[in-house]
C-alpha positions in Angstrom: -20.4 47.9 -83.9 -19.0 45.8 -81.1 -18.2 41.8 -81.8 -18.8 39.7 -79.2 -17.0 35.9 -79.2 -18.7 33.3 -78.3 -16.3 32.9 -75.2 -17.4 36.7 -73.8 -21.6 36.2 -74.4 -20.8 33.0 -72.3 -19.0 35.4 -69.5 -21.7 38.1 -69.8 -24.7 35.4 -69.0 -22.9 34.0 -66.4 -22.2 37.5 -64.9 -26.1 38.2 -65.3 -26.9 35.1 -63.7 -24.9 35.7 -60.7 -26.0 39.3 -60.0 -29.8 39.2 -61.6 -31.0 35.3 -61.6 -29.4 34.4 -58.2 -28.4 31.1 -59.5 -28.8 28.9 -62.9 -32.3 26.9 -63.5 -31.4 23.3 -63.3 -30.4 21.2 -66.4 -34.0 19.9 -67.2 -35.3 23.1 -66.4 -33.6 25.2 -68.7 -33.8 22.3 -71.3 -37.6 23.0 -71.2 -37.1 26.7 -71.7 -34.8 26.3 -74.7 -37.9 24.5 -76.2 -40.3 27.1 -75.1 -38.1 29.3 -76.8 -37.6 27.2 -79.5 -41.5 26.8 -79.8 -41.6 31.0 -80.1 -39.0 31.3 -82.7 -41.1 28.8 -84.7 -44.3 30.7 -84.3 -42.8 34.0 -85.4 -41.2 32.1 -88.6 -44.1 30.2 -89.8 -45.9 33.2 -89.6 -43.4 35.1 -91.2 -42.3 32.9 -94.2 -44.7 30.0 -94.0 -47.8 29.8 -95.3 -49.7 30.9 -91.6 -51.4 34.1 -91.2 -50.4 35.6 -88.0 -52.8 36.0 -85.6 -53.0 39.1 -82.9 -51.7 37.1 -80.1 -48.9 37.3 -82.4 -47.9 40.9 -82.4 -45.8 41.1 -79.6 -43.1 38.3 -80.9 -40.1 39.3 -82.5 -37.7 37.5 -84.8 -34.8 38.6 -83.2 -35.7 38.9 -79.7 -36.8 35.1 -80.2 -33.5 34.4 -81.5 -31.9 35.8 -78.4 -33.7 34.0 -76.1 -32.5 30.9 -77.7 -29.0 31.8 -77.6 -29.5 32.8 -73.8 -30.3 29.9 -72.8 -28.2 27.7 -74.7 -25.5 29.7 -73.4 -27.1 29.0 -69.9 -26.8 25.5 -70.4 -23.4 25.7 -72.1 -22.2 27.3 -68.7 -23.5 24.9 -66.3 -22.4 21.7 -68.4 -18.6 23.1 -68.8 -19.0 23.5 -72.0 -16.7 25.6 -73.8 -19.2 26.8 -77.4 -16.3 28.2 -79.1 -14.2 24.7 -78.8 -17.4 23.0 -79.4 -18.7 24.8 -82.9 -14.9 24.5 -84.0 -15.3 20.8 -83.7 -18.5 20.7 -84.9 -18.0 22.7 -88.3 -14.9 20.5 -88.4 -17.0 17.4 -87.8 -19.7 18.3 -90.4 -17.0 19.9 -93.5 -15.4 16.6 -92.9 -18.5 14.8 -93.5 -20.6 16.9 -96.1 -17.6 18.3 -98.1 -19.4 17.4 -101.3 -22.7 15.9 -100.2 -25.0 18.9 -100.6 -23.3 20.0 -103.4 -23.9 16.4 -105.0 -28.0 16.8 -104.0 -30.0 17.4 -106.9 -32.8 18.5 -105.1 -30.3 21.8 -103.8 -29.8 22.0 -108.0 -30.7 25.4 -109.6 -34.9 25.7 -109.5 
């Protein structure tokens, strides 16, 4: 199975962008898709592990399709912010290992059930 880095899925939307989407949605616009996408990611979840029956409207959503589509367009927005994700989760986990080191391990409520 091919691996791709976070620094290549950025490249490969990009590319698809510039020969299939003719140019990026703005900003705000694809901030509203990620929550659309966001939105359908939550639908097929609650209806998969929560406590909602799915409905037939529901057939066609898939949990990692949904997935996907969020990671598209976060990449999307990563790429027209300059953002570099690989730099940016490396911080981030750093940021939050850092912070957390012991704190969920300290929560009782995360204690054996």
């Amino acid at each position: 199975m091919d691996r791709l880095t976070l620094a290549e899925a950025q490249q490969q939307v990009d590319r698809w962008i510039r020969e299939h989407g003719v140019r990026y949605f703005s900003e705000l616009t694809n901030l509203a898709q990620l929550v659309e996408e966001v939105g359908e990611l939550a639908r097929v979840v609650s209806r998969r592990f929560g406590e909602q029956s799915p409905k037939p409207s529901d057939e066609g959503f898939d949990l990692t399709d949904e997935l996907a589509d969020v990671l598209f367009v976060l990449l999307c927005l990563a790429n027209q912010t300059g953002v570099d994700l690989t730099e940016a989760f490396r911080r981030n986990l750093a940021k939050k290992t850092a912070r957390d080191r012991r704190r969920h391990h300290d929560n009782e409520k995360l204690g054996p059930s």
